[in-house]
LUMMI-353445 format. One record per residue (C-alpha): residue in one letter; x, y, z. Coordinates in nm, 2 decimals. Last residue first. Layout:
<recs>
REC lolum      X      Y      Z
REC     a      X      Y      Z
...
</recs>
This chain:
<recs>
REC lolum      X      Y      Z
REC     x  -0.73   2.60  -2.48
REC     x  -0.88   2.43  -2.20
REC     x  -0.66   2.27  -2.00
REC     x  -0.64   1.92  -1.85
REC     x  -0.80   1.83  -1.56
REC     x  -0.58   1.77  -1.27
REC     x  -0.80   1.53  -0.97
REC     x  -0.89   1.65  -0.66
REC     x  -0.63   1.69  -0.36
REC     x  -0.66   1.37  -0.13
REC     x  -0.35   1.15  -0.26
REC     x  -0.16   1.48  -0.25
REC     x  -0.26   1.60   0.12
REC     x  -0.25   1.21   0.27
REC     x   0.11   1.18   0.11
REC     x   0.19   1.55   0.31
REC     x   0.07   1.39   0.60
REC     x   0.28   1.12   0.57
REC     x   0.61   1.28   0.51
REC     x   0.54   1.55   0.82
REC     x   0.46   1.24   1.03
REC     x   0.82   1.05   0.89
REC     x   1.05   1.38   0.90
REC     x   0.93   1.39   1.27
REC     x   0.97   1.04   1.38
REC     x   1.28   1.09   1.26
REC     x   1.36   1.41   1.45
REC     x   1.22   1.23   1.76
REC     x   1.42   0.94   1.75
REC     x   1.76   1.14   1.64
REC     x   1.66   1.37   1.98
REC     x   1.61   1.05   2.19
REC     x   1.93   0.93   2.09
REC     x   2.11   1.23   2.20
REC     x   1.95   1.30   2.52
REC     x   2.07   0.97   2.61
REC     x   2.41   0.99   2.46
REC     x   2.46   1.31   2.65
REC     x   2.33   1.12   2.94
REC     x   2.59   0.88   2.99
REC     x   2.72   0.96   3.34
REC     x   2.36   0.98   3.45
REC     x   2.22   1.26   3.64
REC     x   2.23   1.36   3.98
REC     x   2.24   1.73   4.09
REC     x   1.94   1.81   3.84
REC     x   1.78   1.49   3.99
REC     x   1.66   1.22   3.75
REC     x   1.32   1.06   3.79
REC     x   1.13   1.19   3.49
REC     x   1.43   1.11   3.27
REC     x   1.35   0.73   3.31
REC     x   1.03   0.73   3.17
REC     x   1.13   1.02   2.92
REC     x   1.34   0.75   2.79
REC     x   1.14   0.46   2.79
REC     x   0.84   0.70   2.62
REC     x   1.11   0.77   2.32
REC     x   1.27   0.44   2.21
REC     x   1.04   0.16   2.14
REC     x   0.72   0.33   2.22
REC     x   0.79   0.61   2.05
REC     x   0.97   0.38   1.78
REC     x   0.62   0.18   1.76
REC     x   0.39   0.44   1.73
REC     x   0.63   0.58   1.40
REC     x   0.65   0.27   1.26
REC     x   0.26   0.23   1.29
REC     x   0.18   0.59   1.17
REC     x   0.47   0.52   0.87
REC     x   0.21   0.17   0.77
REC     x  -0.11   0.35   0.79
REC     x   0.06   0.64   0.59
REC     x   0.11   0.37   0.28
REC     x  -0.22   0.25   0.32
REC     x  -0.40   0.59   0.28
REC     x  -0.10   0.61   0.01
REC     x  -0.23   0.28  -0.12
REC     x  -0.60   0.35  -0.12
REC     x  -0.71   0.45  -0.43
REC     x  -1.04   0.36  -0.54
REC     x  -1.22   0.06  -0.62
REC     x  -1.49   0.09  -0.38
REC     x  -1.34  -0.20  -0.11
REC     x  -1.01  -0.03  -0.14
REC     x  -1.06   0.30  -0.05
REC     x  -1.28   0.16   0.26
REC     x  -0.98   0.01   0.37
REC     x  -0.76   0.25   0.33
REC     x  -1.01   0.54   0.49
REC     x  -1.02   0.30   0.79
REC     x  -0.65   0.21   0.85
REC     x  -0.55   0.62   0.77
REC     x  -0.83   0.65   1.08
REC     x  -0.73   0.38   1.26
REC     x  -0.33   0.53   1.27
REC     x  -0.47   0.88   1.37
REC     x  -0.67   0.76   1.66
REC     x  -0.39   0.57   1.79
REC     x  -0.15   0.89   1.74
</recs>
């Protein structure tokens, strides 16, 4: 993910310093961040505290648990699979019209 998130930061960056576009490269830096933070936020904390749960002693509330950490991950999903597909139309070459 860290990788990732420089390397949408970087191709930004340099999109903007030659005059091209770099918003969605932006854009996808921003939705790499969101998405590091709600794993971080939500997701790692959980499977922190799941790794020490006995099958014969789990918490009363774990339904909600597992349930939370499922909406977390399924956005976090939606947002990746949002992002890349940004990255794959701001990076496919440009239309030229047809010739007739």
């Amino acid at each position: 993910m860290i990788p990732a998130l420089i390397c949408t930061g970087v191709v930004a960056v340099i999109g903007h310093r030659r005059g091209g576009s770099w918003v969605p490269a932006a854009t996808v830096t921003v939705v790499l961040a969101a998405i590091f933070l709600l794993s971080a936020v939500v997701n790692m904390p959980i499977n922190l505290d799941q790794a020490d749960w006995r099958p014969d002693q789990v918490p009363t509330d774990w339904l909600a648990i597992r349930d939370r950490w499922q909406v977390s991950h399924a956005v976090r999903t939606v947002a990746a699979l949002a992002g890349f597909g940004l990255l794959l139309i701001a990076g496919a070459p440009p239309r030229r019209p047809a010739r007739i």
